[in-house]
C-alpha positions as CSV (number, residue, x, y, z in Angstrom):
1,X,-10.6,-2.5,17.3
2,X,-8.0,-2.5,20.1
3,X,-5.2,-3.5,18.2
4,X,-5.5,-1.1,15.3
5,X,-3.2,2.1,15.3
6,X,-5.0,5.4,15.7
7,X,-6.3,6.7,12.4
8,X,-4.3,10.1,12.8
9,X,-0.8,8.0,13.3
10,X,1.4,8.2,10.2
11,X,4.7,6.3,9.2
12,X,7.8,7.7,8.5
13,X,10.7,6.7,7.8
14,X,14.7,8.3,8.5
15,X,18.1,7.0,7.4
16,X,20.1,8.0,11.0
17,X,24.1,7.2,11.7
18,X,24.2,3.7,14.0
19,X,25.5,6.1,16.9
20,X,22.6,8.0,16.6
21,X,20.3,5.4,16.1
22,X,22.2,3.0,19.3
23,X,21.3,6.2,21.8
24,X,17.9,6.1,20.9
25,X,17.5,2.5,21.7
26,X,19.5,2.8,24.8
27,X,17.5,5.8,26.1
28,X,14.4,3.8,25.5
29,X,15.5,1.0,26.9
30,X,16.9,2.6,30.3
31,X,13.6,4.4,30.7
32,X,11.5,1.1,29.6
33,X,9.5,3.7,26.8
34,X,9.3,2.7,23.3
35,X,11.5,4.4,20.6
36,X,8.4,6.5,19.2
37,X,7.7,7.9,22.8
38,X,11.1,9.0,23.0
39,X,10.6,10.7,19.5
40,X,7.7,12.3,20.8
41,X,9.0,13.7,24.0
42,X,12.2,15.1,22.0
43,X,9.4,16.7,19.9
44,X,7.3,18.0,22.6
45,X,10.8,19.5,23.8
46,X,11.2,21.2,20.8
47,X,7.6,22.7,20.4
48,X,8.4,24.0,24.1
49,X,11.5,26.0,23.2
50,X,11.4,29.4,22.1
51,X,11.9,30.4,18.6
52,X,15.7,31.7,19.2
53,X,17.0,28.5,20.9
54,X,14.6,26.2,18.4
55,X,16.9,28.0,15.5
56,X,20.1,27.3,17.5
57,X,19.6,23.9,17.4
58,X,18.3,23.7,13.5
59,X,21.0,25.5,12.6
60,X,23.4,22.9,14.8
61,X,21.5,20.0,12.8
62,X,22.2,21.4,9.5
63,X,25.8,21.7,10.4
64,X,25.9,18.1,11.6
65,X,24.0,17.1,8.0
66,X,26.9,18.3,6.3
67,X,30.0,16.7,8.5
């Protein structure tokens, strides 16, 4: 059916900081993409980046997690 999500799409489900979550929208909405494709690229980015510079910015996120 055409207006049935693809079988391998899942929900999930974050609690972000407004901020966070207000530069999401805004990105989105300057490029005219939805939130999820923005999501995706930002994931695509990080499946792109070498292991060294992928731990850089996990280890930058867990200090952020506990500000």
């Amino acid at each position: 059916m055409p207006n049935q999500r693809h079988s391998n799409k899942k929900m999930i489900g974050a609690y972000v900081w407004e901020n966070d979550l207000t530069t999401l929208q805004k990105i989105a909405s300057d490029y005219g993409v939805t939130q999820a494709s923005v999501i995706k690229a930002m994931i695509a980015g990080l499946d792109e980046m070498d292991n060294e510079a992928r731990q850089a910015l996990v280890n930058a996120a867990k200090k952020q997690d506990h500000e």
